[in-house]
C-alpha positions in Angstrom: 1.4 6.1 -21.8 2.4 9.3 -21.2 0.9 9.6 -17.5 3.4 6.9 -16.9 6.1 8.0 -18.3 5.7 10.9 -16.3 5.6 9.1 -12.9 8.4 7.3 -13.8 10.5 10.3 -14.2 9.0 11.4 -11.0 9.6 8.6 -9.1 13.0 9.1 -9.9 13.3 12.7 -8.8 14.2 13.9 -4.8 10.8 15.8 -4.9 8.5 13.4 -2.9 11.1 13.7 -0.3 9.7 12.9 3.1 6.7 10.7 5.2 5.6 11.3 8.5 3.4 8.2 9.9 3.2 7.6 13.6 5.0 10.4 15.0 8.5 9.2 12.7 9.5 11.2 9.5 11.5 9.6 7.0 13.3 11.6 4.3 14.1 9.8 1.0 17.2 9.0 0.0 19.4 10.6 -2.6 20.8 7.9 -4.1 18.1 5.3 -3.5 14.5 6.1 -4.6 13.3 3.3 -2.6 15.3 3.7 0.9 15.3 6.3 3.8 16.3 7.8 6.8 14.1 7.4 9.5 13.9 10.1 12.6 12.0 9.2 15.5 10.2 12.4 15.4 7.6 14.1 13.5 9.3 17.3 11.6 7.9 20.8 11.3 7.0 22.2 8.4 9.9 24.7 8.6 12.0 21.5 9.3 10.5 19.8 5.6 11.6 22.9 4.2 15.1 22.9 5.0 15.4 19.5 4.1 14.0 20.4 1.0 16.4 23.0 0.6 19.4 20.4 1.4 17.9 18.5 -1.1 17.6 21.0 -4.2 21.3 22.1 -2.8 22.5 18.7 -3.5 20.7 17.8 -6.5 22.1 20.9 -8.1 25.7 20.5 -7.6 25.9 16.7 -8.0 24.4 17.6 -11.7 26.9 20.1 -11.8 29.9 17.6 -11.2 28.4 15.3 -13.1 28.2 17.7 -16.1 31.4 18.4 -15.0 32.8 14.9 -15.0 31.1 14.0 -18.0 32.1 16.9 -20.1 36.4 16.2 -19.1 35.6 12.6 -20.0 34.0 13.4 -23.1 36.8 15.6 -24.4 39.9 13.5 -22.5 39.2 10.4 -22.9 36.3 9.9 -25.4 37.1 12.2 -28.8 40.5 11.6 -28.6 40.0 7.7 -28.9 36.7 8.5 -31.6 38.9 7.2 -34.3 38.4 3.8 -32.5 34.8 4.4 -31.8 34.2 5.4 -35.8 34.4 2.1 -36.9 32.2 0.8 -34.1 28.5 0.5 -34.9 26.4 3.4 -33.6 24.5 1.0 -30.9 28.2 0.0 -29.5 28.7 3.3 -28.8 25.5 4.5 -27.6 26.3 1.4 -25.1 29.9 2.8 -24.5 28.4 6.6 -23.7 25.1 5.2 -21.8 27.4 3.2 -19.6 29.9 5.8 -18.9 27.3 8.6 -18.1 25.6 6.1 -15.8 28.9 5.1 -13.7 29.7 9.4 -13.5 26.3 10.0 -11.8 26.5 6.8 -9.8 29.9 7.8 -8.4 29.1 11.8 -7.7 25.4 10.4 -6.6 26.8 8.6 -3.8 29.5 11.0 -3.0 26.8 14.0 -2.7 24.2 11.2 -0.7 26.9 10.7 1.9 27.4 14.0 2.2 23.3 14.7 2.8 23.2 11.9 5.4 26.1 13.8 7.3 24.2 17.0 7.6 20.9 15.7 8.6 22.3 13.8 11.1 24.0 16.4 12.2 20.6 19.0 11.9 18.3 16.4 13.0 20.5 13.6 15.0 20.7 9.9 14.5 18.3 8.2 12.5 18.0 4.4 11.0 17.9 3.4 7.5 14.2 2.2 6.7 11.9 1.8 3.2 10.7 4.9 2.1 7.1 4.4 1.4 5.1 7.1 -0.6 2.5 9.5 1.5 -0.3 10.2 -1.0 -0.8 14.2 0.5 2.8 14.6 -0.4 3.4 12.8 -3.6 0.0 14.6 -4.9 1.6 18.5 -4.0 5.3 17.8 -5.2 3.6 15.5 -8.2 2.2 19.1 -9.1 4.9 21.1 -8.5 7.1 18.4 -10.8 5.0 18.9 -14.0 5.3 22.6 -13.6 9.2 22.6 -13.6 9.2 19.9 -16.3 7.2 22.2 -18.7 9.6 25.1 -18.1 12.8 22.6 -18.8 10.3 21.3 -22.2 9.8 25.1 -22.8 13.5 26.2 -22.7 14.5 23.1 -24.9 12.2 23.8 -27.3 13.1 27.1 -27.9 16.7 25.9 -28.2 16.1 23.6 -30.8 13.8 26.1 -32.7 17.0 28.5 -32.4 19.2 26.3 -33.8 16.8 24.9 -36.8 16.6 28.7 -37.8 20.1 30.3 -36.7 22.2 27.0 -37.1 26.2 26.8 -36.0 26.6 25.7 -39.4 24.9 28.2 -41.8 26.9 31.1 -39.8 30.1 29.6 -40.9 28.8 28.6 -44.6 27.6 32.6 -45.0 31.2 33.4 -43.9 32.1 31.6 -46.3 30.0 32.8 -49.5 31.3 36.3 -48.5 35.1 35.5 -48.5 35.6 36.5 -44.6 38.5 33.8 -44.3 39.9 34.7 -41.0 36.7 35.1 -39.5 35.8 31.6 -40.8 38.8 30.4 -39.1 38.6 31.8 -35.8 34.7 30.5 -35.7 35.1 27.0 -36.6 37.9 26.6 -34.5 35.7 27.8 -31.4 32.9 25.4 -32.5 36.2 22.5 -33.4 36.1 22.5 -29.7 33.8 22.4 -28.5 31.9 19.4 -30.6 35.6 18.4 -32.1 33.4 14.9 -33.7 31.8 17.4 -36.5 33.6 16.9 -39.6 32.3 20.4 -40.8 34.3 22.1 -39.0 37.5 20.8 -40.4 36.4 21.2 -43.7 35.3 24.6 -43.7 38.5 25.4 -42.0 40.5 23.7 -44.2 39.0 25.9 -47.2 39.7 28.6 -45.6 43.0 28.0 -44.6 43.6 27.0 -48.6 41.9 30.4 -49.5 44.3 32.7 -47.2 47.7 30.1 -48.6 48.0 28.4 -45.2 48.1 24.7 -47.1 49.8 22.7 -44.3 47.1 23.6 -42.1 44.5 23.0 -44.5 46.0 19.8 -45.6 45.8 18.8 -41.5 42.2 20.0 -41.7 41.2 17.9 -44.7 42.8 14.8 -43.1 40.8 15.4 -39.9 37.6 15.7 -41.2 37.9 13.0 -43.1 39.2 10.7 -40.4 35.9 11.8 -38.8 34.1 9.5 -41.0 33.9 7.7 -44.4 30.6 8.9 -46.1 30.6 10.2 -50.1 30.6 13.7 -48.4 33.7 12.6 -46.4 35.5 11.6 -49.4 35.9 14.7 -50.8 38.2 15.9 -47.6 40.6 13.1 -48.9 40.1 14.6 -52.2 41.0 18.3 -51.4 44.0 17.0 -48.9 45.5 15.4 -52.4 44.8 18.4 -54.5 46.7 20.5 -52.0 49.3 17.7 -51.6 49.0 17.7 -55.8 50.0 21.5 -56.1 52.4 21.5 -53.7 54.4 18.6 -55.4 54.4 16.7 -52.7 54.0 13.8 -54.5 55.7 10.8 -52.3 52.9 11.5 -49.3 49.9 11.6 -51.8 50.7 8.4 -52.6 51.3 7.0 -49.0 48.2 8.1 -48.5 46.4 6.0 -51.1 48.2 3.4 -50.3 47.1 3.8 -46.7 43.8 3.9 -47.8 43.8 1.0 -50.6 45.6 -0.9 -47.5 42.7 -0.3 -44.8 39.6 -0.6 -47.4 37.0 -2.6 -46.4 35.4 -4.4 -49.6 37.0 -4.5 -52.8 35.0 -2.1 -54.5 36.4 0.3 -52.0 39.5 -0.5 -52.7 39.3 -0.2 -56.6 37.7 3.2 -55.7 40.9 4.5 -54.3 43.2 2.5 -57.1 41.4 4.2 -60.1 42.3 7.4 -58.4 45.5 6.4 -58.0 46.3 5.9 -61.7 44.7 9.0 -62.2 47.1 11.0 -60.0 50.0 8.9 -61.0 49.2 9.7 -64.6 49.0 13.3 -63.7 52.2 13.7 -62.2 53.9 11.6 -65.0 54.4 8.1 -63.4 52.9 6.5 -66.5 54.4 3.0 -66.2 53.1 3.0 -62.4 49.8 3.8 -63.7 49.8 1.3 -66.5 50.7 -1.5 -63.9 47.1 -0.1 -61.7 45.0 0.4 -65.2 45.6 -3.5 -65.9 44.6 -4.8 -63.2 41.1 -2.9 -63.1 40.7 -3.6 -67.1 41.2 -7.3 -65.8 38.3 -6.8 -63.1 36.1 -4.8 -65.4 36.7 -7.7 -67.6 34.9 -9.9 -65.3 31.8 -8.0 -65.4 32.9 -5.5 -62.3 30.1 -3.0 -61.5 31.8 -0.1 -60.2 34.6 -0.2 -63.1 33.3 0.9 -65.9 34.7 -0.9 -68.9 35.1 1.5 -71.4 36.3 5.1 -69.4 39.2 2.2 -67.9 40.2 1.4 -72.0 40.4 4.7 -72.7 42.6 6.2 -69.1 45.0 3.7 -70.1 45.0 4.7 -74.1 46.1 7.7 -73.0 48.9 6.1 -70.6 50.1 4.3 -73.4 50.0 7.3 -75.8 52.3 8.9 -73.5 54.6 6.0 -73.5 55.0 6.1 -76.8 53.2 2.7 -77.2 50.6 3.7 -80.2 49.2 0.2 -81.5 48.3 -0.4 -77.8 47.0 3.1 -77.1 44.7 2.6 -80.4 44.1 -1.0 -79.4 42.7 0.3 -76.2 40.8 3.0 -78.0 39.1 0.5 -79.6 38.3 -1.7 -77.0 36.7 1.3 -75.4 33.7 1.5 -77.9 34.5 5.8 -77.7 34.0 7.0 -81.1 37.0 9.7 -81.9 34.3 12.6 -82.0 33.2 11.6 -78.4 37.0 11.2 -76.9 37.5 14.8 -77.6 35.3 15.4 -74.0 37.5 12.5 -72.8 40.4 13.5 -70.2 41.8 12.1 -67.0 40.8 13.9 -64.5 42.8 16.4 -62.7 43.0 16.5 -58.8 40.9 19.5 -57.9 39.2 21.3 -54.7 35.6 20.5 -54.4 33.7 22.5 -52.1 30.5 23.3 -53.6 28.5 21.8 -50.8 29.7 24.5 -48.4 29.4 27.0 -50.1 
């Protein structure tokens, strides 16, 4: 399996470059492993060499361009449109990327062959195109000479990947961090924000540190980055910590736009219950009580009916305390009731506070 795996690749490469049979050389074409240029003359073996020069030439700054190419693409055409590709599934995108990379090498693979053909022609004069047919003395030397240079690329990757398992991008930044070097944290994430701007970590440890040094408009941005990046339980806490800042700040009216964005764009009901019950939670915080009594009935109604996210009983006794700051105490006691919370265990009862959770950085 793995010998032909190997050939595969190899067929594939410029290396088994040329055939002479009958007094004709033909030299393989760059962008078609299975066509060639056929000279009516046998070349020299200085002649082979600086085609294969040509050749290596080529090879090298087509996969340069295409880098190139690929690279602008990446960050000006396909990050900035990733909040489209998030909600694709990966295999759609893997598509999307496979087929983009394949049309960049096509286009500078064709460019760069019709460039070669130029310069032999001009080196070696006029030729016709032919089928390239493999010489066995020459597919065994460069087959050789291909495993060598693929062992040294293996090598070099390797060694990368060890690098990074040990010395990873990440645990710089999350030792920067523990010791309270905000600024530094800044200026490194940034760097490594562009150059792989899809990582949500970066964001996020940005956006901590920018809370740390009092820059909260830029954290808040950072938070609401990172968690446009994605929408895993990680991920929620970014929306958490961009309401906390939004909390302390007293910027009340754009917290709530953004749970109502979010309750508007959920995708299952659970979801979107998820972001209510916060809701009521903030609202009750900030002292919209009769707001958050209208969102605390409609999830009693749903626990009602035997809803497994919502739990019954913290929901009864949320909104006791809602209507104990209404005034209303037959309901608030009703609901304490309903609850099933004994009044020894509501003492460790409380709404929840918005707060800053980082502990997974750090």
């Amino acid at each position: 399996m793995i010998k032909y795996i190997l050939r595969l690749m190899y067929n594939s490469t410029p290396m088994n470059f040329y055939t002479i049979s009958e007094g004709k050389t033909t030299i393989k074409s760059l962008s078609n492993v299975s066509s060639g240029y056929k000279f009516n003359k046998e070349f020299e073996p200085d002649e082979i060499s600086v085609v294969w020069k040509q050749i290596k030439r080529h090879k090298r700054i087509s996969s340069v361009f295409i880098c190139l190419l690929f690279i602008y693409l990446l960050y000006e055409a396909i990050f900035p449109q990733f909040q489209i590709l998030v909600n694709n599934k990966w295999y759609i995108n893997a598509v999307i990327l496979i087929f983009i990379m394949i049309v960049v090498s096509q286009i500078i693979t064709y460019i760069s062959a019709k460039i070669f053909e130029k310069r032999i022609k001009k080196k070696f004069g006029e030729f016709e195109r032919s089928k390239f047919v493999t010489q066995d003395e020459v597919d065994k030397k460069y087959y050789n000479i291909f495993k060598v240079e693929l062992a040294k690329v293996l090598i070099v990757a390797l060694l990368i990947i060890i690098s990074f398992m040990f010395i990873s991008p990440f645990s710089i930044a999350q030792r920067l961090l523990k010791s309270e070097r905000y600024n530094e944290v800044i200026k490194y994430t940034t760097l490594w924000a562009k150059l792989f701007p899809i990582a949500q970590e970066w964001y996020t440890m940005r956006g901590y540190a920018n809370f740390k040094l009092g820059n909260n408009k830029d954290a808040v941005k950072d938070f609401d980055k990172a968690y446009k990046l994605g929408a895993d339980g990680f991920n929620m806490t970014n929306f958490d910590n961009k309401i906390y800042i939004k909390y302390i700040e007293k910027d009340y009216d754009s917290a709530i736009k953004d749970f109502n964005r979010e309750i508007r764009k959920a995708n299952n009901e659970e979801e979107k219950d998820k972001f209510k019950w916060d809701k009521a939670q903030f609202l009750y915080n900030i002292g919209k009580y009769e707001e958050a009594l209208e969102i605390y009935n409609e999830l009693i109604s749903k626990a009602e009916d035997d809803h497994v996210f919502l739990l019954r009983d913290r929901l009864y006794f949320e909104r006791s305390q809602t209507y104990h700051k209404l005034g209303k105490e037959k309901e608030s006691t009703a609901d304490i009731e309903s609850s099933g919370i004994s009044s020894e265990e509501a003492i460790d009862y409380v709404i929840p506070e918005p707060m800053l959770i980082i502990d997974n950085l750090e």
